[in-house]
N, C-alpha and C positions, 0 to 999 in steps of 0.2 A: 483692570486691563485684562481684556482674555487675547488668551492665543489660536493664533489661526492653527487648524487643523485642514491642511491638505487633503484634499476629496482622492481618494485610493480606492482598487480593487486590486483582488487575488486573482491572479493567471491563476491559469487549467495546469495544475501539476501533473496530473496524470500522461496527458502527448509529452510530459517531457521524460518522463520513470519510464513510460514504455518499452521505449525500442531499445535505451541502454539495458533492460532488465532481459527484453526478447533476445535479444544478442548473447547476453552471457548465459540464459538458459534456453538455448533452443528448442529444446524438445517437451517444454512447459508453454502452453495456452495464455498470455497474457491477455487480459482487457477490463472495461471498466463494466461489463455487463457478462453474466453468466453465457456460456455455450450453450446452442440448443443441443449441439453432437455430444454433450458429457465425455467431456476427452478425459484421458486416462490420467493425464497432469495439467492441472488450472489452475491460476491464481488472477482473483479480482481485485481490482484497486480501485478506491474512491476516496478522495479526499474532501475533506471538510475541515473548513476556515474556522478560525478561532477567535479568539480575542484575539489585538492588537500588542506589541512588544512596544512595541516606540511609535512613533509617528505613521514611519514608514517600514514597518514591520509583523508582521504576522506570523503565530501560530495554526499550523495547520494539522488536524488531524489526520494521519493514513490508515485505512483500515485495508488489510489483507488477507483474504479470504481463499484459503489453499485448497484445493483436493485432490489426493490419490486415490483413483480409483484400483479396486481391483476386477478383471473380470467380468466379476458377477455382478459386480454394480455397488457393492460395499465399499465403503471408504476404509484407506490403508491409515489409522490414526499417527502407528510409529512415523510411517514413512511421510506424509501430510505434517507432521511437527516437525520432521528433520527439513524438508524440505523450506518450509514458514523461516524453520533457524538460518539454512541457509539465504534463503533470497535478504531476510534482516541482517546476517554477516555482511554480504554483499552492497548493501545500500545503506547500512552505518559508515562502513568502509571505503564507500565513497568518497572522490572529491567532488561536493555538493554541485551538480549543474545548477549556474545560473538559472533562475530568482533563486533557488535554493539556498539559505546560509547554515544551514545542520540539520542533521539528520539523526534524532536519538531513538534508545525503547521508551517506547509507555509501557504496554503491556502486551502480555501472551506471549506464545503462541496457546491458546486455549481450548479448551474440543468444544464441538458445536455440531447441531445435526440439522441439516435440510428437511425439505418438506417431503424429497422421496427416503427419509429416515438413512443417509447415507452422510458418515462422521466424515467431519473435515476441521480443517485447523483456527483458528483465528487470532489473528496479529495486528496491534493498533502500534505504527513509529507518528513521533512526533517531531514536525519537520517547522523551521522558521524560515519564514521567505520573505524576500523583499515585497513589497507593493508597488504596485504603477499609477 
């Protein structure tokens, strides 16, 4: 006897992190694609689906990708980690938006450097969502 497995997809996590993230940090650059302006505080999100929990459940990976700029063009490493720390307070902290059913760390915040050689943060949460 096999069991039926319900045909699912992953909603677009990212339009739903956005705007609650934009709001509590205004003065940070959110989106799921780098700035061409190199603002002086960005943070990029992209998520990626995972294996399955349950039928109707999903592991999703966030990956967050910080930079403080200073200046000159040089990434602020302290200030890009505290910053990484805070927006993952903030969205562990959470009470998870719908699909959303948790929001934990995997890893980092880590350093990492760009292709213009300017360090920035990097942050993977691993988030469980419902399916549609």
């Amino acid at each position: 006897m096999s069991v039926f497995q319900p045909p699912t997809r992953t909603p677009r996590l990212e339009r739903i992190l956005l705007n609650p993230l934009r709001e509590r940090f205004p003065d940070v650059v959110f989106g799921t694609l780098r700035s061409r302006g190199n603002p002086e505080l960005e943070c990029v999100i992209v998520a990626e689906p995972q294996q399955k929990v349950t039928p109707i459940s999903q592991y999703v990976r966030l990956r967050c990708s910080v930079w403080v700029r200073r200046d000159d063009g040089t990434g602020d490493l302290d200030a890009s980690h505290d910053l990484a720390g805070r927006i993952e307070l903030y969205l562990t902290g959470l009470w998870p938006p719908t699909p959303i059913i948790s929001i934990e760390h995997d890893s980092g915040p880590v350093r990492m450097t760009d292709e213009n050689g300017c360090n920035y943060s990097y942050l993977i949460l691993l988030l469980q969502t419902e399916t549609v």
